[in-house]
N, C-alpha and C positions, 0 to 999 in steps of 0.2 A: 504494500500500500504506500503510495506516493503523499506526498507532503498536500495533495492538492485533496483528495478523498477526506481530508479532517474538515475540509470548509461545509456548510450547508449547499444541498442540492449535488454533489460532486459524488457520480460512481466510476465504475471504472469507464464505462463511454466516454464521458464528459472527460475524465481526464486525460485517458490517451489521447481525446481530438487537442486538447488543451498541449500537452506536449506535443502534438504531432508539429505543434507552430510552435514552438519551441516556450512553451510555458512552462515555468517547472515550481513555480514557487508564488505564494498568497499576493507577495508582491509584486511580483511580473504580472499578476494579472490586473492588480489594481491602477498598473502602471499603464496598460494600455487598455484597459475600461472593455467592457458588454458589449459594446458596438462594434468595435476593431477586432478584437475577438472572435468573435462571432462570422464578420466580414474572412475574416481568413479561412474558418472551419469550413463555410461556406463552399469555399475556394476548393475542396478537395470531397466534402460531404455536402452535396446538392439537397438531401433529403435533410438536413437541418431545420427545426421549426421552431416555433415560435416559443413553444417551452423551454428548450435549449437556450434561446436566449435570454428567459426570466429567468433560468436556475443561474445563469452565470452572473447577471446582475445580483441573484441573491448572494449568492457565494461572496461577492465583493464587499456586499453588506454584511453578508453574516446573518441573513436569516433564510428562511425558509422561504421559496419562492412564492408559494401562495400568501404570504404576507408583506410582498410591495407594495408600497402604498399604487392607490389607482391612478395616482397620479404617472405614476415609473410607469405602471403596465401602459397605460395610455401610448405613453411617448415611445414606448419600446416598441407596442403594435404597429405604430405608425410608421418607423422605423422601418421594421419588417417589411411592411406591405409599400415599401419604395425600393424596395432591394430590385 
């Protein structure tokens, strides 16, 4: 188990694609944020969805991704659905 599997929402899916871009650590991830993130897994896993993107947002938080405010889910769907 990788350093990244301690954070909320993070199993091993999540974090191979997370190393696959070379993330290896709480900070690296916080360091290039849910969007960018996300944009790269994208890049290699087409079938990446929208949950994937709230668990990674949670993880940065630290909570569990059914618990972002609606306000994050908002701007993450939107997000999303301009990819």
């Amino acid at each position: 188990m990788g350093e990244l599997m301690k954070l909320p929402n993070v199993g091993k899916v999540l974090e191979r694609n997370l190393n696959e871009i070379g993330i290896y650590t709480e900070n690296q991830l916080k360091e290039i944020g849910s969007k960018e993130a996300f944009i790269h897994i994208r890049g290699f896993d087409p079938g990446a969805c929208l949950h994937m993107l709230y668990g990674i947002q949670g993880a940065i938080e630290g909570i569990k991704d059914s618990c972002l405010s609606e306000y994050t889910k908002q701007n993450l769907k939107e997000f999303y659905k301009n990819l």
